[in-house]
N, C-alpha and C positions, 0 to 999 in steps of 0.2 A: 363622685367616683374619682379613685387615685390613679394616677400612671406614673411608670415609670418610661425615660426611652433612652434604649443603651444602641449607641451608635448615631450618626447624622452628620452635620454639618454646621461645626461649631459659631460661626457667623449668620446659622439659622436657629437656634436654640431659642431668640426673642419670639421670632414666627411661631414655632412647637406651643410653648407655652400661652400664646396669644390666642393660636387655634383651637388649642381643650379648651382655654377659659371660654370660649363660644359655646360650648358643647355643657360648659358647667363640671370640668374634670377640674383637679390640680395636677399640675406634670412636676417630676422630677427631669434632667434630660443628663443625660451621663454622656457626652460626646468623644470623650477617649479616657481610657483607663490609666489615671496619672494617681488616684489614689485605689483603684479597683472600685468596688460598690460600695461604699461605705454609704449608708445612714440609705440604706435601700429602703424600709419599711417594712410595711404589708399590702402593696399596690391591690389595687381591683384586676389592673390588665397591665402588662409589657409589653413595650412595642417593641422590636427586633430590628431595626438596620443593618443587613446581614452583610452590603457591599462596603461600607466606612470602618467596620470593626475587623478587630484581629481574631482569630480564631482563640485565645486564649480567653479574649473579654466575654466571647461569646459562649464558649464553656461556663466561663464563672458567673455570664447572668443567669443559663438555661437550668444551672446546679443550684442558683437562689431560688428561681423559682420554682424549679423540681419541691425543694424541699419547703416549700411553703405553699403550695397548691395553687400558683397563681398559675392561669392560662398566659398565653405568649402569641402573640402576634408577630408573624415575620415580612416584612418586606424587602426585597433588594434594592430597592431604591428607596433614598431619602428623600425625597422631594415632598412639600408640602399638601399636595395633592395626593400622595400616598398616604401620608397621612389620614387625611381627611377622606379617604375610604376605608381606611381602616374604621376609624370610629363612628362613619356609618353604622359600619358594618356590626360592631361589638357595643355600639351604646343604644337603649332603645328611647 
């Protein structure tokens, strides 16, 4: 399974990536929009860090994945252990 995760905590980005590979994902992790989403893919799920992002970034992820039919997961907090309910939650 792919992920993407737009938003967080760019000094936490090893952690994100650390914690799918537990889980058997690949992460993309997009921590602030310096080139927008470039080379997004076609993720399985998106994760949403809705408190680190700018309202613009968060447009431009919910509009990629609008148009490519991927589900989105939102969290307001970044934290690792959000994480790791989310993918509870969404990987079976």
């Amino acid at each position: 399974m792919s992920l993407v995760i737009v938003g967080g905590n760019e000094c936490m980005v090893r952690e994100y990536i650390e914690l799918c590979s537990q889980y058997n994902c690949k992460a993309k992790v997009y921590p602030k929009m310096s080139r927008g989403l470039q080379n997004f893919g076609s993720p399985d799920l998106m994760v949403l860090f809705t408190n680190t992002v700018s309202h613009k970034m968060i447009k431009c992820a919910l509009s990629g994945a609008k148009s490519m039919g991927v589900p989105v997961a939102r969290s307001h907090t970044s934290s690792k252990n959000a994480l790791k309910n989310i993918l509870d939650t969404y990987i079976k």
